[in-house]
C-alpha positions, -999 to +999 in steps of 0.1 A: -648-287-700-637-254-717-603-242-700-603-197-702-573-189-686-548-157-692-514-153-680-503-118-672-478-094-660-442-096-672-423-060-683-411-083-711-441-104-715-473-099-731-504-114-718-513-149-733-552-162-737-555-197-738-585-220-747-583-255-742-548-256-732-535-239-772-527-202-771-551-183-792-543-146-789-516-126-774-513-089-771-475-088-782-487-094-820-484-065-840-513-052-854-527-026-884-538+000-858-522-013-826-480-018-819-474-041-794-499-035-777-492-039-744-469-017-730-436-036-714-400-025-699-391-005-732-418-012-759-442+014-761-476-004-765-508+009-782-496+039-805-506+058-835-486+053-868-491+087-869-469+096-844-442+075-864-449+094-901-446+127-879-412+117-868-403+107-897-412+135-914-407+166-890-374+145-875-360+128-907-360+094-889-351+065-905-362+033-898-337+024-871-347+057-854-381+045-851-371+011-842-348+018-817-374+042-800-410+020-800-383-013-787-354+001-769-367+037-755-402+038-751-424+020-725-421+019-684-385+034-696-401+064-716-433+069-695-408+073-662-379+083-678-361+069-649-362+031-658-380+000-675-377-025-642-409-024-624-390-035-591-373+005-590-410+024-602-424+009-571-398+021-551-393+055-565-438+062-574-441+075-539-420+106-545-417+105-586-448+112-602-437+102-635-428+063-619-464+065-607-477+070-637-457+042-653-467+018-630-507+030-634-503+024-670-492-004-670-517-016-642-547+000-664-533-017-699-527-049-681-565-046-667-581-033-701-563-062-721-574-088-692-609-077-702-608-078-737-594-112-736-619-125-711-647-113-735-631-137-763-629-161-744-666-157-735-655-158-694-624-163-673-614-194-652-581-190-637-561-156-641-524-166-633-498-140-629-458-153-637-426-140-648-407-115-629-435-086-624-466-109-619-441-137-594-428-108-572-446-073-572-479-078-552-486-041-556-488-046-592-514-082-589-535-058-564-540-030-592-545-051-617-570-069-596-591-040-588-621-040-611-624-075-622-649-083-599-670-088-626-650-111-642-653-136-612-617-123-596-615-119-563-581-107-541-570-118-507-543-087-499-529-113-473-526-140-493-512-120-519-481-103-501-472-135-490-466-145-527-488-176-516-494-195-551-535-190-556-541-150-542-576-157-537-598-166-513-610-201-514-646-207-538-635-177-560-650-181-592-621-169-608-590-177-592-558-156-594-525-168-589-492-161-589-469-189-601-434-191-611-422-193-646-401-221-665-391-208-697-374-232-723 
């Protein structure tokens, strides 16, 4: 049996596609076109070089400008300018529009790289959420979820508020999860 399975949703994390059991892809390498891809607590995620000639350039950064901007200043931190823990966007979205839009990015990036994944892996057999985001924000595994229908996901809102372990319903033929994370 071929294992597909991708781990998701951590502000720090990126999202891990595993065949077999051996991770094969991540969206945290940095690529030609791409920076880290997937955008985290401070790390901006997809981005033009261009934007980073123009700055250095028009700005005369240096390379630690850049560097401290695309690692330290950009991502949920930059999009809300409020702050890169997902924990405060969901409590301040309701009346901040720009922590709204933090949290939909990084809901649509989350589901867009979910998808690309799944199409490497030729399918998807378990989706497990972990780390702080995907063990404890269950308004974050229900956008995320939305949409993947096709990939075999389906969401049980009841089972998922409750944190309960697998957050679909039983016979899915994807099952979603949220389990906790032991990091060595």
């Amino acid at each position: 049996m071929r294992w597909r399975r991708l781990r998701a949703a951590a502000s720090s994390s990126p999202i891990w596609e595993t065949a077999q059991a051996w991770p094969r892809c991540t969206t945290a390498r940095p690529r030609i076109r791409h920076g880290f891809h997937f955008v985290m607590g401070t790390r901006s995620g997809d981005l033009d070089p261009r934007v980073l000639v123009h700055l250095m350039r028009e700005r005369q950064w240096g390379p630690d400008d850049v560097e401290r901007l695309v690692t330290r200043e950009a991502g949920l931190l930059g999009v809300s300018g409020l702050s890169p823990d997902m924990k405060n966007l969901l409590e301040a979205r309701e009346h901040n529009p720009q922590a709204a839009l933090a949290v939909d990015l990084f809901c649509y990036q989350a589901r867009k790289d979910i998808g690309a994944l799944a199409a490497v892996l030729e399918g998807l057999d378990v989706l497990a959420f972990t780390s702080g985001i995907g063990e404890r924000a269950a308004a974050v595994r229900q956008q995320v979820c939305q949409g993947l229908a096709h990939l075999g996901i389906e969401f049980d809102p009841e089972r998922n508020t409750t944190h309960a372990g697998i957050i679909s319903p039983r016979g899915a033929p994807a099952p979603c999860g949220s389990f906790p994370t032991k990091r060595t």
